[in-house]
Wavefront OBJ file of the C-alpha trace (Angstrom):
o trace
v 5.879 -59.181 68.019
v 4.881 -56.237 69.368
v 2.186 -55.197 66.971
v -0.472 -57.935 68.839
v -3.037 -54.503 69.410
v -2.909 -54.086 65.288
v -5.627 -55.948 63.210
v -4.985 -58.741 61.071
v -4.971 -56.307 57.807
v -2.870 -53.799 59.670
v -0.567 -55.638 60.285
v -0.442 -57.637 56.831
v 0.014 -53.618 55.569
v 3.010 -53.434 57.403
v 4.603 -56.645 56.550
v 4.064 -55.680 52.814
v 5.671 -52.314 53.378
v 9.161 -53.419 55.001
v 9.224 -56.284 52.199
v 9.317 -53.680 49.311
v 11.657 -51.245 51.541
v 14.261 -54.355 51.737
v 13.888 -54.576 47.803
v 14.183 -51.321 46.630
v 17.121 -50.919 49.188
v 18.525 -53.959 47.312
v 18.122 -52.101 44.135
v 20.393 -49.072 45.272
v 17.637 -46.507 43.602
v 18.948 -43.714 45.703
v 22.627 -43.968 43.661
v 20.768 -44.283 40.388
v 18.380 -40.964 41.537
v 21.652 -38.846 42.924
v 23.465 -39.601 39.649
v 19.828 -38.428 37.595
v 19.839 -35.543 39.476
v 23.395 -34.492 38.914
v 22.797 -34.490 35.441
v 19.492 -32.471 35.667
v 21.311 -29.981 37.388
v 24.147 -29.515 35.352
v 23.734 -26.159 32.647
v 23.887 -27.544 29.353
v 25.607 -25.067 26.276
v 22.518 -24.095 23.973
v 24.902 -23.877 21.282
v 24.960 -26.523 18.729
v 28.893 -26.708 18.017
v 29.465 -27.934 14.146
v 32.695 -30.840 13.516
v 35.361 -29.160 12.506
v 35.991 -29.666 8.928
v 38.648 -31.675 7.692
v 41.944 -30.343 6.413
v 42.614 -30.504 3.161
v 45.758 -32.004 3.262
v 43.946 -34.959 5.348
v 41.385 -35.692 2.397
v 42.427 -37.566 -0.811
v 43.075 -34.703 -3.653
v 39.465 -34.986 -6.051
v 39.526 -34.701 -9.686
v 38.178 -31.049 -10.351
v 36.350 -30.109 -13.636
v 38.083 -27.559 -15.971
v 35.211 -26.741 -17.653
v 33.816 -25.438 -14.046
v 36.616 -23.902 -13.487
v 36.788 -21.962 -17.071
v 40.169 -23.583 -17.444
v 41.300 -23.764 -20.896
v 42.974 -27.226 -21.593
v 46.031 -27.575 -23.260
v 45.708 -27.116 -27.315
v 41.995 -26.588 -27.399
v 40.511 -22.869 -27.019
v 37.542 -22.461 -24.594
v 34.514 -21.696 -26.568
v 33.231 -17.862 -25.215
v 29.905 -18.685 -23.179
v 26.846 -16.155 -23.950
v 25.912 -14.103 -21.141
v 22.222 -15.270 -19.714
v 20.171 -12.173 -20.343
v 19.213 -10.316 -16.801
v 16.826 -8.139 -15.312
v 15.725 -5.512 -17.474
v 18.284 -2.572 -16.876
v 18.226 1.088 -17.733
v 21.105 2.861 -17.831
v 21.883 6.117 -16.089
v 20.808 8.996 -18.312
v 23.709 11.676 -18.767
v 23.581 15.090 -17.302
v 22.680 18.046 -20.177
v 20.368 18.610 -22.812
v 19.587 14.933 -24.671
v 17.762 14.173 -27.976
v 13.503 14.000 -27.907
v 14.191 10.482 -29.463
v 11.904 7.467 -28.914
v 13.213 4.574 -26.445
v 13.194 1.954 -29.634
v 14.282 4.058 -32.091
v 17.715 5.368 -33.577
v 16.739 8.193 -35.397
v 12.987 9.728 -35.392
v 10.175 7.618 -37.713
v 7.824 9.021 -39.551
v 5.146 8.265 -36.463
v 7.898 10.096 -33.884
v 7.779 12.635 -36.254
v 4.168 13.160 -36.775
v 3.555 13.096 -32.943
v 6.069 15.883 -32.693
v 5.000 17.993 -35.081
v 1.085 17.868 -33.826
v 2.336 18.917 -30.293
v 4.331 22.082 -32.056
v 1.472 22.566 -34.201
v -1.133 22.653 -31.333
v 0.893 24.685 -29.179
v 1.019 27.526 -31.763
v -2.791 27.801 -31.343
v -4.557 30.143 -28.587
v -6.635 28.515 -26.210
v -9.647 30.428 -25.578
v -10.143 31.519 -21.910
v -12.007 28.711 -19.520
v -15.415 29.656 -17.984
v -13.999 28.974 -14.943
v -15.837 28.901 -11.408
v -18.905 28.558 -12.749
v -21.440 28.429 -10.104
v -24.125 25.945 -11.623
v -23.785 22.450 -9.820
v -26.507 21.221 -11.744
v -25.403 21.731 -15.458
v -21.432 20.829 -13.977
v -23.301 17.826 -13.317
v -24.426 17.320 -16.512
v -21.514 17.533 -18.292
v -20.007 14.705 -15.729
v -22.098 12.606 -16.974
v -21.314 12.735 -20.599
v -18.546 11.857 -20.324
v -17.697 8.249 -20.956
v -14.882 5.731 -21.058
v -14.306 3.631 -24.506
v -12.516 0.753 -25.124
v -10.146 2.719 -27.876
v -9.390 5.168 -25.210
v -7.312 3.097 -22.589
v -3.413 2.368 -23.787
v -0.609 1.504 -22.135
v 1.455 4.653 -22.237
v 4.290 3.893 -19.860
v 6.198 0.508 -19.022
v 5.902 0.960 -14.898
v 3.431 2.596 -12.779
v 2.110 6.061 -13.426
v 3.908 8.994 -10.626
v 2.495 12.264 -12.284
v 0.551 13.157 -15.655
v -0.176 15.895 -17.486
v -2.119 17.117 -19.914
v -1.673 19.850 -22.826
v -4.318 23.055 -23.099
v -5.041 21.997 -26.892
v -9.075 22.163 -27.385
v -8.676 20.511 -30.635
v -6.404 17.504 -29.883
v -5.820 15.453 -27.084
v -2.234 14.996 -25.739
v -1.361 13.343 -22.672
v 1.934 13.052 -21.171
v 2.615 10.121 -18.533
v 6.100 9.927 -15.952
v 6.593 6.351 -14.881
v 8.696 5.100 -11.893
v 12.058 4.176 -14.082
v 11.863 7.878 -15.283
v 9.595 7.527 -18.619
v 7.788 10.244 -20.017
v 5.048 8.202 -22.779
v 3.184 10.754 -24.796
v 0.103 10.103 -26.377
v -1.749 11.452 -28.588
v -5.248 10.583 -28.071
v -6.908 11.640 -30.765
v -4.946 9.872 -33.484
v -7.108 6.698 -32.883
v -4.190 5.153 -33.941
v -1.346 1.838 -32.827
v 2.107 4.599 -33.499
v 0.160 7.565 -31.575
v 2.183 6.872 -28.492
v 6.061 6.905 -27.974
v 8.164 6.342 -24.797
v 11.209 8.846 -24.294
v 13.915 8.382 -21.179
v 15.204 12.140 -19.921
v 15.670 10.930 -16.683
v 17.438 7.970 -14.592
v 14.443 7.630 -11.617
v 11.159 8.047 -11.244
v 9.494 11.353 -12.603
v 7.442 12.985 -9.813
v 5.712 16.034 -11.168
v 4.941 17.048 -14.681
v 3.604 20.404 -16.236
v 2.968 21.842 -19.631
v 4.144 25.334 -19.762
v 0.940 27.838 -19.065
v 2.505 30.004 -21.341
v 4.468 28.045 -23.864
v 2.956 24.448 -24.231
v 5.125 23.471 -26.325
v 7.496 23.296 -23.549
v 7.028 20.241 -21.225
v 8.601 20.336 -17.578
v 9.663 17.149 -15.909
v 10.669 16.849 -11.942
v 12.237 13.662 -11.097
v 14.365 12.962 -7.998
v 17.666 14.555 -9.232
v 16.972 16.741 -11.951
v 14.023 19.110 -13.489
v 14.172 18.881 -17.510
v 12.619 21.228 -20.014
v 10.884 19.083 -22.909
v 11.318 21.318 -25.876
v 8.934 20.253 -28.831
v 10.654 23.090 -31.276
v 14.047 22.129 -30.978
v 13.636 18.185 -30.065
v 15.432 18.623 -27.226
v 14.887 17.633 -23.539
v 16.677 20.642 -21.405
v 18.579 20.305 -18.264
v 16.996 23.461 -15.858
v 18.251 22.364 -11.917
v 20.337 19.108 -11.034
v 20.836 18.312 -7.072
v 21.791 15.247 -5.531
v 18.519 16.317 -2.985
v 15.725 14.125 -4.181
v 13.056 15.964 -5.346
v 9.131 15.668 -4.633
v 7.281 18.271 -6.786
v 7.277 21.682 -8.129
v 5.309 24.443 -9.687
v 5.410 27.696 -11.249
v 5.572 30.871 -9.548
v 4.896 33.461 -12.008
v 2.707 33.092 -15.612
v 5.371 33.433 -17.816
v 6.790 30.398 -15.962
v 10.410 31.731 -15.729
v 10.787 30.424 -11.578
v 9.595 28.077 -9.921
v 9.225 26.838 -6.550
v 10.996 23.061 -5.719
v 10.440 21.256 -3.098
v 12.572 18.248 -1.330
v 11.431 15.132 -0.058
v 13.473 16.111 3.087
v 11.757 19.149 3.650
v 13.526 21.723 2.243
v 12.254 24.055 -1.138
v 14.016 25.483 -3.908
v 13.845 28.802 -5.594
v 14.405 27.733 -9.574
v 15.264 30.735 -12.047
v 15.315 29.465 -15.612
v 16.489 32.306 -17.497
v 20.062 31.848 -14.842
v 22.505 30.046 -16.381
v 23.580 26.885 -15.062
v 22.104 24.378 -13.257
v 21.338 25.416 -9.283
v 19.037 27.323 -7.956
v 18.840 30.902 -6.432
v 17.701 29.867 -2.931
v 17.464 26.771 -0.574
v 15.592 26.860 2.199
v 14.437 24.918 5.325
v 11.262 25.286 5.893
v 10.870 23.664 9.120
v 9.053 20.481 7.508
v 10.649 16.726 7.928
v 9.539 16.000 4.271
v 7.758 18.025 1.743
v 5.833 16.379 -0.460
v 3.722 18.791 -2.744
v 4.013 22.207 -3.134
v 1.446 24.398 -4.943
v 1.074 28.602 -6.311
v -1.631 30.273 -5.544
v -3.540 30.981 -8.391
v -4.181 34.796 -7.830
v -1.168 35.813 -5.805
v 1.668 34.215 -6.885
v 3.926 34.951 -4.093
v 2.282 32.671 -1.662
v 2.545 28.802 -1.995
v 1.512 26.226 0.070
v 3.954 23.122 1.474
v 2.371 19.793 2.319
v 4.856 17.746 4.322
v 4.507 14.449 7.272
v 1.652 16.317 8.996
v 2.027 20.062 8.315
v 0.556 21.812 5.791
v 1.196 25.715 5.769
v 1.037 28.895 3.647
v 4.507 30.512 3.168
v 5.761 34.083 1.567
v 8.344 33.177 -1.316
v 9.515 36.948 -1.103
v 10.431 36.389 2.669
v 12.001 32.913 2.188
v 15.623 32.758 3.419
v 18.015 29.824 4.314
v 17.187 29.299 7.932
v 14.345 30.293 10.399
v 11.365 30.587 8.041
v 8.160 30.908 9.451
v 4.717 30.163 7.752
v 1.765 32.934 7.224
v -0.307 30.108 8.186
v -0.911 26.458 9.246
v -3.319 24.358 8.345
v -3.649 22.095 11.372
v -6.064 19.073 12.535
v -4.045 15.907 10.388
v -2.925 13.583 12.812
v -0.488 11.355 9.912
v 1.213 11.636 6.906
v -0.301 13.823 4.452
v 0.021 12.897 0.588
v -1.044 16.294 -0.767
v -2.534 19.774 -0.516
v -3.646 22.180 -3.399
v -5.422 25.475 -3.293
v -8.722 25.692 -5.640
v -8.121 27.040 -9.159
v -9.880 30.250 -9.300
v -9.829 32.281 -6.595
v -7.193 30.075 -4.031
v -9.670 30.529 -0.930
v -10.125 26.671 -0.373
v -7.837 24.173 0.079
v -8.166 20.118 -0.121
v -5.958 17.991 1.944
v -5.387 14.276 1.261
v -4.584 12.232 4.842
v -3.561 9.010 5.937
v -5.914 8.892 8.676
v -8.518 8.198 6.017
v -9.612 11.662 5.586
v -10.467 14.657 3.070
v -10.416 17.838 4.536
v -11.083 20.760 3.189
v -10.259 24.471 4.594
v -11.651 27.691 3.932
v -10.814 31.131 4.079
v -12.095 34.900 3.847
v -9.391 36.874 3.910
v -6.464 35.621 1.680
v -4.565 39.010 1.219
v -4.401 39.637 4.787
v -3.408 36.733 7.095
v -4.066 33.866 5.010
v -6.599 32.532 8.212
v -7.745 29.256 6.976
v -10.837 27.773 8.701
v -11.288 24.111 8.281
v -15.041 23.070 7.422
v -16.922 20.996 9.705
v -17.927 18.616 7.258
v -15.144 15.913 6.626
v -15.041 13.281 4.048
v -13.986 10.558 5.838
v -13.755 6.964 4.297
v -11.164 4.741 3.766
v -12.213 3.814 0.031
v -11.801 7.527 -1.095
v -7.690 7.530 0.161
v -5.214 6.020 -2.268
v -1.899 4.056 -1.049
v 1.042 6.118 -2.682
v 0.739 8.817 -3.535
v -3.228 9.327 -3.908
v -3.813 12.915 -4.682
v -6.936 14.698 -4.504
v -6.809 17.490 -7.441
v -8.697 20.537 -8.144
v -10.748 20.451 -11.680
v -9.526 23.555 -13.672
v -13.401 24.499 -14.875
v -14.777 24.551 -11.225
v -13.836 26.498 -8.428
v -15.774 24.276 -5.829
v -15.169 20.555 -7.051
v -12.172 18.294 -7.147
v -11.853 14.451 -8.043
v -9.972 11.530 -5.942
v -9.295 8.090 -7.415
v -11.225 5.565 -5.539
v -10.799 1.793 -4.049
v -14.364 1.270 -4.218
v -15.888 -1.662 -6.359
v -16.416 -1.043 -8.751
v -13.241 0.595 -9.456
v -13.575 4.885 -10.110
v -13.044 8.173 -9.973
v -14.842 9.939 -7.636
v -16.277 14.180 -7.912
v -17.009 15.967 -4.910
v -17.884 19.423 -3.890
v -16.438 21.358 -1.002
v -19.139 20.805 1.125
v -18.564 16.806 0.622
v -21.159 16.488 -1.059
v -20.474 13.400 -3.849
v -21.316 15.011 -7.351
v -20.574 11.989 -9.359
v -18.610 8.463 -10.077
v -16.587 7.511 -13.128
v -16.675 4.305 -13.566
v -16.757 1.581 -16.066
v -17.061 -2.138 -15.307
v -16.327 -3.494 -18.564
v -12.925 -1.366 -19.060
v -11.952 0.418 -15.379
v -11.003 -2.401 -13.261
v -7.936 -0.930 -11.443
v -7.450 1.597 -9.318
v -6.947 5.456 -10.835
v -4.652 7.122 -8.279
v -3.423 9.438 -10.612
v -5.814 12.229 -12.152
v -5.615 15.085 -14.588
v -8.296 17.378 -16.065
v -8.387 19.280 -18.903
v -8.245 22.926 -18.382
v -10.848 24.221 -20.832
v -12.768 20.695 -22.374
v -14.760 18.091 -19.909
v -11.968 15.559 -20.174
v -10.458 13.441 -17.715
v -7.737 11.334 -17.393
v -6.701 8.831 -14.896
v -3.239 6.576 -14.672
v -2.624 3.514 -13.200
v 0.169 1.262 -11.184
v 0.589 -0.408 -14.187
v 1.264 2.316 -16.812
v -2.296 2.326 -18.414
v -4.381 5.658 -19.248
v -7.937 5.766 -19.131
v -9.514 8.946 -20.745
v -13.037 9.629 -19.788
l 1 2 3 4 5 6 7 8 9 10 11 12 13 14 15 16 17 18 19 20 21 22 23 24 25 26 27 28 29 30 31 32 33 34 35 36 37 38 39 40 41 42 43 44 45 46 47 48 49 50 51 52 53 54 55 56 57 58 59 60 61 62 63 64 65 66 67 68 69 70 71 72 73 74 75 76 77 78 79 80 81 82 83 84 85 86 87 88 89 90 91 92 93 94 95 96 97 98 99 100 101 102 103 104 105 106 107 108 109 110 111 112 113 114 115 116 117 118 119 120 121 122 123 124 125 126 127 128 129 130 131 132 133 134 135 136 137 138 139 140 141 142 143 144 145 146 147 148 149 150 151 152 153 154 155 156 157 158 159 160 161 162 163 164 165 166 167 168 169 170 171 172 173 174 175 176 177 178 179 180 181 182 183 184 185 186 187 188 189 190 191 192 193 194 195 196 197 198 199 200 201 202 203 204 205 206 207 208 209 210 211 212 213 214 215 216 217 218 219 220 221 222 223 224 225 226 227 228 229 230 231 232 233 234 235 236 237 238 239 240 241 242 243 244 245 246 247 248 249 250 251 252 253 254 255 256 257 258 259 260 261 262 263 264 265 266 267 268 269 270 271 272 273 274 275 276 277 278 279 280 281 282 283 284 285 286 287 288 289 290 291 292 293 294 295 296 297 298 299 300 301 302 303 304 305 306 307 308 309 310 311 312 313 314 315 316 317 318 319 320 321 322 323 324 325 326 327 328 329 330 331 332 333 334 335 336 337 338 339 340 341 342 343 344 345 346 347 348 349 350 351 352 353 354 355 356 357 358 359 360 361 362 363 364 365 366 367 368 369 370 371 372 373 374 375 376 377 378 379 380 381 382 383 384 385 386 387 388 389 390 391 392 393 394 395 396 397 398 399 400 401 402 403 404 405 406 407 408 409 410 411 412 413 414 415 416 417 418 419 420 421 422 423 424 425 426 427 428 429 430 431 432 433 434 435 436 437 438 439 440 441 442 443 444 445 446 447 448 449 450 451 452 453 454 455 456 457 458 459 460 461 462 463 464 465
C-alpha cells in the first residue's frame, strides 16, 4: 500500500485522518463557513430603525374622554377646575420709588411701625467717634472673647440665602439689615428680644448684592442688586430708585462722606460713576476697566479718589478722577492670584493694607508705604493658606471697623466659625458655638463702634455674637 516503511500506529493515524476528511467533505462545511463568513463581513446599520406608526385612518376610531379633553357636553356646564398651587413665585418689582411696606402686610402694623420708627429714632442720634486702630492685640483680644452667641440671638431674617448684610452705627440698639437671593431686604431689630422685631420688605426683583447704611445719614439704607441700586428711606417710608441698568451689578461703595456718588461696579467688568443728587436714573460715567468681571469694589478710607477693583484674577488700584470710557489704566496691580478672586478691601483706618480672598485656597495680604505716591503694594511673605478658611460663593474676608490690623473670614472648619486674624496671619481668635453655630457664616459684618458681630447664612439665618 505503499506506506509498508510506516509503523503500525502511523499508519492507523493516517487511516483515521482520511476517514474524517471523507466525512466532513460529506458534510459540505466549507459552503456552511463561506456563507458564515459573508455575513461576518457584511457592515451592519448601528441604527435601531423604529415601525412606522400606523395611520390613523388604518386604526379603528377610539372613544375619547371629554372630560380630558375639557369638552363641555351638551346641556351640562363644565365645572371651573382650581389651579394646583406652583412654585413659590415673586413677581417682578416695578421700576420707581415703592412703599417701605412689609411682604405680608397691606398697610403698616403697629410692629412695622414700631421697627420704623426705632430706625428714624436711632438715626437722629450721634455716634461717638470709634477708637479706631488701636494698637493693643492683647486687650482686642479680650474683647473677642466676650463676646458670645445666645440662643435668642439667631433668627431667620430672610427666606433664601444671605448675599450682603449690613449693619446700622446705633450704639444703643442693634439693627441689622439682611439682602437675600430673591431680592429681600429682612430687618431686624435685635434688641427688641421680641417674635414682630423682624419684617421682610421686596424693593427689588433679584438677588441684592451689596448693602450700606448711609455714613452720613443712617437713616438712609442703600441696596445694590443686579439691575437697580435703591435708596431705603426710613423718614419718608419709601424705598428710592438711584441707577437702573440692564448691566448686572456686583457691588458698590461710596466715594465721598457725604455719600452723594458712588462708585458701581459690573459683573462684566465694567464700573459706574453714580451721582445721586442728578436726576434720573443713569449714571455720569461707564467705564471699562480692562477686567473680565468685577466683583467688589472698595474707597479708600483716607483718599477717596482711589478705589480698588477685584475682578477673575486682577486686583488693582485705580484714579476715579482719571476714569474715562476706554483705555483706563490702573495706579497699581496687585499681582500673585493664580484664580478667581471673590474679594479685596483696603483696611479701615489708614488704607495701607489690603486682604485678598482667592480660589486657590489663599489669604493674602499686601502692604504698602507710600499710598499718596504710587500706590506700590508689597505683598507679605506670610500667606494664609488653607482650604477651611475660603468660602464657596461669595466668601469675603472683611476688615473689622475698630482695628486697623485684623479682619474676620467665615470658616468650614468643625466646628463651624468665624475666624479673626491679624495681618501677619497670625489667628487671634474663633467664634464658635456648638450648641447654636452649626452652619457655615460666609457672610460677616461688624459693628463700627461696639464689639458686635454678625454672621449670615445660606439659609437666611443671623447669628449675632
Amino acid at each position: 500500500d505503499g506506506y509498508s516503511h510506516l509503523s503500525a500506529y502511523e499508519r492507523k493515524r493516517l487511516k483515521n485522518i482520511t476517514e474524517n476528511a471523507k466525512f466532513f467533505a460529506a458534510l459540505k462545511l466549507h459552503e456552511v463557513s463561506a456563507r458564515l463568513n459573508q455575513i461576518a463581513t457584511k457592515r451592519q446599520s448601528h441604527v435601531t430603525k423604529r415601525p412606522k406608526p400606523k395611520k390613523v385612518e388604518d386604526e379603528t376610531a377610539r372613544r375619547r374622554s371629554m372630560r380630558l379633553l375639557r369638552v363641555e357636553p351638551l346641556d351640562i356646564p363644565l365645572l371651573e377646575t382650581p389651579a394646583r398651587p406652583g412654585p413659590e413665585e415673586y413677581p417682578q418689582v416695578p421700576v420707581g420709588p415703592l412703599p417701605m411696606v412689609p411682604e405680608d402686610q397691606a398697610e403698616n402694623s403697629k410692629w412695622t411701625e414700631a421697627l420704623l420708627s426705632t430706625w428714624m429714632r436711632i438715626s437722629e442720634l450721634k455716634a461717638h467717634d470709634a477708637d479706631q486702630g488701636t494698637p493693643d492685640i492683647k486687650r482686642y483680644q479680650e474683647s473677642l472673647s466676650s463676646m458670645v452667641l445666645r440662643e435668642e440671638n439667631i433668627r431667620k431674617v430672610v427666606k433664601a440665602r444671605v448675599c450682603s448684610m449690613a449693619i446700622h452705627p446705633s450704639e444703643s440698639t442693634i439693627l441689622v439689615a439682611a439682602g437675600d437671593k430673591w431680592g429681600h431686604i429682612g430687618l431686624w431689630n435685635v434688641s427688641c428680644r421680641s417674635e414682630e422685631g423682624a419684617h421682610i420688605f421686596i424693593p427689588h426683583s433679584f438677588q441684592v448684592n451689596c448693602m450700606h447704611f448711609s455714613p452720613c445719614n443712617p437713616a438712609h439704607l442703600l441696596s445694590l442688586s443686579n439691575d437697580t441700586l435703591r435708596c431705603g428711606d426710613v423718614t419718608r417710608a419709601v424705598f428710592d430708585e438711584i441707577f437702573r441698568s440692564e448691566g448686572n451689578f456686583s457691588s458698590f461703595d461710596f466715594l465721598e462722606e457725604n455719600a452723594s456718588t458712588a462708585i458701581v461696579g459690573h459683573w462684566d467688568g465694567d464700573v459706574a460713576v453714580v451721582d445721586r443728587r442728578t436726576p434720573g436714573m443713569s449714571s455720569e460715567l461707564s467705564a471699562d476697566i480692562g477686567f473680565r468681571r468685577t466683583r467688589t469694589v472698595h474707597v479708600h478710607p483716607v483718599n477717596k479718589q482711589y478705589f480698588l477693583a477685584a475682578g477673575s484674577v486682577d486686583v488693582c488700584v485705580f484714579d476715579v478722577r482719571y476714569l474715562k470710557a476706554k483705555g483706563n489704566k490702573p495706579l497699581s496691580s496687585l499681582t500673585g492670584h493664580t484664580k478667581s478672586v471673590a474679594s479685596a478691601y483696603f483696611s479701615p483706618v489708614t488704607g495701607s493694607r489690603v486682604v485678598t480672598v482667592c480660589a486657590d485656597d489663599k489669604l493674602r495680604i499686601f502692604n504698602s508705604k507710600n499710598i499718596q505716591v504710587l500706590f506700590i503694594f508689597k505683598e507679605q511673605s506670610n500667606k494664609i493658606k488653607t482650604h477651611e478658611n475660603i468660602q464657596p460663593k461669595p466668601g469675603w474676608a472683611i476688615w473689622d471697623p475698630k482695628q486697623e490690623h485684623c479682619f474676620l473670614v467665615g470658616s468650614m472648619a468643625q466646628p463651624r466659625q468665624i475666624q479673626v486674624f491679624q495681618d501677619t496671619g497670625k489667628l487671634l481668635h474663633s467664634f464658635c458655638n456648638v450648641d447654636h453655630l452649626g452652619s457655615v457664616c460666609s457672610i460677616n459684618v461688624v459693628h463700627p463702634s461696639q464689639n458686635i458681630l454678625v454672621g449670615g447664612n445660606s439659609s437666611g439665618r443671623l447669628h449675632v455674637f
